[in-house]
C-alpha positions in Angstrom: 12.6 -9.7 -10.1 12.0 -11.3 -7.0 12.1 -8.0 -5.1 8.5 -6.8 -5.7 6.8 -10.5 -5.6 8.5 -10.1 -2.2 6.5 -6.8 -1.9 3.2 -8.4 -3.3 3.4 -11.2 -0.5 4.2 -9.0 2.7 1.3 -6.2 1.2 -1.0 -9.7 0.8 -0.4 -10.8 4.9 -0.5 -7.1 6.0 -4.4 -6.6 4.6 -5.0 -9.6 6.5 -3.6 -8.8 9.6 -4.9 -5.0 9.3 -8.3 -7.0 8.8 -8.4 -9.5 11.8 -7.5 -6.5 14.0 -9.8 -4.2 13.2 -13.0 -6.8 12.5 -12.4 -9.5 14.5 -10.2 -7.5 17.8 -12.7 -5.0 17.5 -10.3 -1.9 17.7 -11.2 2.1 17.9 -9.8 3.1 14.2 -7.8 6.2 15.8 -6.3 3.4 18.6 -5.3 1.3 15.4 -3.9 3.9 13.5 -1.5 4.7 16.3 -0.7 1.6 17.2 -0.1 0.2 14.0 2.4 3.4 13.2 4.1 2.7 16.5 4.5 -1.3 16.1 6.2 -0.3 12.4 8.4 2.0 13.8 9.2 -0.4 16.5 10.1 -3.2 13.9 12.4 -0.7 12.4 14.3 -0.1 15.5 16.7 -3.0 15.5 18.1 -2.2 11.8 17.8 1.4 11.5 21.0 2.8 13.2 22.7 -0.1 10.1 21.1 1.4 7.5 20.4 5.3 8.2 21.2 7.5 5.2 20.1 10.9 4.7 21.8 13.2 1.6 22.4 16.7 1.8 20.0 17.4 -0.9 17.0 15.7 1.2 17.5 19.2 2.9 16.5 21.4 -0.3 13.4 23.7 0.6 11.9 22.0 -2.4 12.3 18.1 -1.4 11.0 19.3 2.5 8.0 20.7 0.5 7.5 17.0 -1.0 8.6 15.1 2.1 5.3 17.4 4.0 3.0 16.2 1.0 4.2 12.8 1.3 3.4 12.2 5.2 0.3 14.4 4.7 -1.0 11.9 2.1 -0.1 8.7 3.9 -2.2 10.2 7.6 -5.7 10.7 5.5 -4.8 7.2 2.6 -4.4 5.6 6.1 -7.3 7.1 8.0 -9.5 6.4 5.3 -8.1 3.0 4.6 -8.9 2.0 8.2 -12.6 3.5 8.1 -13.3 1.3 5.2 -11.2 -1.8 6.6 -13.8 -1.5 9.9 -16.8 -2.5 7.7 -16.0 -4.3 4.4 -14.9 -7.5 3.7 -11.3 -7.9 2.2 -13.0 -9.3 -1.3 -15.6 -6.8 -1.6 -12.9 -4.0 -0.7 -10.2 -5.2 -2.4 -10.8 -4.2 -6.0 -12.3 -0.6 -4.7 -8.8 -0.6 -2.6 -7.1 -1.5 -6.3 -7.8 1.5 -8.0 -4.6 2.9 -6.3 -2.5 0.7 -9.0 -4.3 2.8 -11.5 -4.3 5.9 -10.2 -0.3 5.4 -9.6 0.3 4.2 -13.0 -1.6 7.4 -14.6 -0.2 9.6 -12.0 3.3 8.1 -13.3 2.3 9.0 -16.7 1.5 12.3 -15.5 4.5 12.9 -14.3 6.8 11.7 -16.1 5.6 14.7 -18.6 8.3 16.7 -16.7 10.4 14.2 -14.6 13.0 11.5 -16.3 12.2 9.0 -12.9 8.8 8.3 -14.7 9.7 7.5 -17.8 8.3 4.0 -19.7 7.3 2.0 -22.8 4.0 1.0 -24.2 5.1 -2.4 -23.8 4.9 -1.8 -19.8 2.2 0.9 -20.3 -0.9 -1.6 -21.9 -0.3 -4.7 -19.6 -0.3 -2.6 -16.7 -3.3 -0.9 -17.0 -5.0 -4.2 -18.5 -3.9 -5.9 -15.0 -5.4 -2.8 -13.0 -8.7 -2.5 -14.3 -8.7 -6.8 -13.8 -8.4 -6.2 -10.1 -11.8 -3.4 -10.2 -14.0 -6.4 -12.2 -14.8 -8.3 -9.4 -17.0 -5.8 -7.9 -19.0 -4.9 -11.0 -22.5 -5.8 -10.9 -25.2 -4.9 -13.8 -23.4 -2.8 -15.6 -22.5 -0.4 -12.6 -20.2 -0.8 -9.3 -21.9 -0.7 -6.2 -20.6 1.9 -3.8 -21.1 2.6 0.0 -19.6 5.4 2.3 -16.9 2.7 3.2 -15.9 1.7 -0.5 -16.1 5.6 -0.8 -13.4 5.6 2.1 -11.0 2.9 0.4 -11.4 4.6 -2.9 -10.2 8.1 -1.6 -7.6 6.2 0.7 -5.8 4.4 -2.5 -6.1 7.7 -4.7 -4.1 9.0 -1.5 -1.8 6.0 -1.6 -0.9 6.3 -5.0 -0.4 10.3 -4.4 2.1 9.6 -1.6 4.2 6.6 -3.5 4.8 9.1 -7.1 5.8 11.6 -5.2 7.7 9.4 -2.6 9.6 8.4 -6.0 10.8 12.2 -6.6 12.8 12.6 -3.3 13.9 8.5 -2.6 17.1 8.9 -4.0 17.8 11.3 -1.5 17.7 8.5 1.8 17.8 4.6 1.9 14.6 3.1 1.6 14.4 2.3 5.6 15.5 5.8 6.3 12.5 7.2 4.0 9.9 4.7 5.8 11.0 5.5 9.1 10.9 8.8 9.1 7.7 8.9 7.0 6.1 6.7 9.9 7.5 8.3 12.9 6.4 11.7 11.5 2.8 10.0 11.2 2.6 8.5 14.3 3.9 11.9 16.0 0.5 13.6 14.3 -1.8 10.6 15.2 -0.5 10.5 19.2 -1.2 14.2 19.1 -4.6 14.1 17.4 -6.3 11.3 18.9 -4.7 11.0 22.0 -5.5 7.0 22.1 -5.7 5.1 24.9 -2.8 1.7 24.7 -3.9 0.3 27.4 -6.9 -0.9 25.8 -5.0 -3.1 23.7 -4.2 -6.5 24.8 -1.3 -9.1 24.3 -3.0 -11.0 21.5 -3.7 -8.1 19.7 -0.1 -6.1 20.3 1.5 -9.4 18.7 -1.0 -9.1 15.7 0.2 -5.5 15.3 3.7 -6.5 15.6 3.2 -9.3 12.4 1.3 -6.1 10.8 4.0 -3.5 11.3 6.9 -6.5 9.8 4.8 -7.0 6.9 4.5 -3.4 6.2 7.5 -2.6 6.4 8.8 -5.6 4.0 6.8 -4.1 1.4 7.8 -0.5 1.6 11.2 -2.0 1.7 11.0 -4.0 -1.6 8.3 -1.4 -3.1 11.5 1.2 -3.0 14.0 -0.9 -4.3 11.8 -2.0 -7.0 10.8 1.6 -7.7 14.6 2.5 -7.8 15.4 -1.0 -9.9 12.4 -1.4 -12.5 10.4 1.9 -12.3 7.4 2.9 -10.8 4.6 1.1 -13.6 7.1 -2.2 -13.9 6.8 -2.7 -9.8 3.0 -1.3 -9.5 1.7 -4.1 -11.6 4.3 -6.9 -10.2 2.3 -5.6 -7.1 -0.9 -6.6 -8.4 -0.3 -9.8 -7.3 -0.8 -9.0 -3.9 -5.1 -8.7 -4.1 -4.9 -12.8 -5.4 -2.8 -13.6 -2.6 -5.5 -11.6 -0.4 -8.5 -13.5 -2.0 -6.9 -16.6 -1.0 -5.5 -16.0 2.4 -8.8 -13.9 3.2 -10.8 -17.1 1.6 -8.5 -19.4 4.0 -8.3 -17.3 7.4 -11.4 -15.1 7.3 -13.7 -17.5 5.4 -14.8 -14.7 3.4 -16.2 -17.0 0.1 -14.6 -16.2 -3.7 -16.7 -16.0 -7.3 -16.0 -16.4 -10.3 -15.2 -13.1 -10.8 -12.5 -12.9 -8.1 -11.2 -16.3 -10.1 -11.1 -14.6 -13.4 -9.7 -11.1 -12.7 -7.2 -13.0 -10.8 -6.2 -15.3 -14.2 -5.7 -11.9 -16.4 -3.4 -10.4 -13.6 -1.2 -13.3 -13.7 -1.3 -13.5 -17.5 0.2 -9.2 -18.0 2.4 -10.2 -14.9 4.1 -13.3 -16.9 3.8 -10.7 -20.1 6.0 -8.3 -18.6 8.9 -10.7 -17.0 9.0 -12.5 -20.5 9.2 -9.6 -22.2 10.2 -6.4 -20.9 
């Protein structure tokens, strides 16, 4: 169980590293989105060679055809991601960010009409969704949410998110979860270097080291998202996950001085509640 509150911490420090680098380094989005590719893989590096595992299977014409989907998903979640990082503050984005938990839990129920790796309970079903429309409260005002072309950006980016990690669940069994993220990232950064063509020397030392922390904590929770996928099921891990936008409010509250409401407080109180639900009682 510890796996993917493991996941929810490292996905809570990356938003915040993501965050100071873009707002406060002041960092062309196309730089950051090869940079940050290249600091993951770079992380990677010293483990990789230990835990490399591809299966024959991986190799089917029909998993390459997912694989394509699945990097093709993860360049535009990210490109849109880091458009709407530039502008927004972590609390105001967050909860537009959050609809990728429900868009991966009704993708999940979507397919698990024709795939066994999505199936679940009603018991994991209700809390779940209960906990993902929590984290979308905070940024209701009079009766409507209030949108700009950035929260239009994070919205698009987590429908592309949650796109990439159900269909990332089809073919996983097929590699070891480093395997999968590297090659998912290296493929990525391959298309960014080509399509931007960004300048590294621009980057300084301060900011290299802040992309370094980044690319850890990204890869710590791709790590233990897998596992937990592969352990508990896709629904079970997404709302464990949820956990990760408090941890945000607080560290963005503590580092970035970006203020909480009452809102944040509450939505933040039923999260924890169908969290506890579902370790008590799955």
């Amino acid at each position: 169980m510890y796996i993917p509150i493991i996941g929810s911490i490292a996905l809570a420090s990356g938003n915040i590293f993501e965050k100071f680098a873009l707002k406060k380094r002041k960092i062309d989005i196309f730089l950051y989105q090869t940079a940050s590719f290249l600091f993951i893989l770079l992380s990677m590096l010293p483990f990789i060679f230990f835990f490399w595992k591809i299966d024959k299977n991986a190799f089917l014409l029909k998993n390459i055809f997912i694989f394509i989907l699945v990097i093709l998903c993860a360049f535009f979640a990210n490109l849109f991601i880091f458009k709407a990082l530039k502008s927004e503050k972590l609390t105001t984005l967050q909860p537009i960010r959050s609809f990728e938990p429900i868009f991966t839990v009704l993708l999940a129920v979507l397919f698990s009409t024709f795939s066994k790796d999505f199936s679940f309970s009603l018991k994991i079903l209700i809390p779940s969704l209960i906990a993902s429309f929590a984290v979308i409260f905070p940024h209701i005002e009079k009766e409507k949410i209030v949108l700009d072309k950035y929260l239009i950006f994070a919205f698009f980016g987590s429908f592309f998110f949650a796109l990439e990690l159900v269909l990332s669940k089809l073919i996983l069994q097929f590699y070891s979860p480093l395997t999968f993220y590297f090659l998912r990232c290296l493929f990525i950064f391959i298309f960014s270097l080509l399509i931007f063509r960004p300048d590294f020397k621009k980057l300084d030392k301060k900011t290299n080291l802040i992309l370094l922390f980044t690319g850890i904590a990204w890869v710590t929770y791709r790590i233990a998202l897998y596992i937990s996928y592969d352990k508990y099921g896709v629904i079970f891990t997404t709302t464990i996950l949820l956990l990760a936008p408090i941890l945000t409010y607080i560290l963005a509250n503590t580092f970035l001085k970006e203020k909480l409401n009452w809102k944040n407080i509450l939505s933040s109180l039923i999260i924890i509640l169908c969290v506890v639900y579902l370790i008590l009682f799955k």
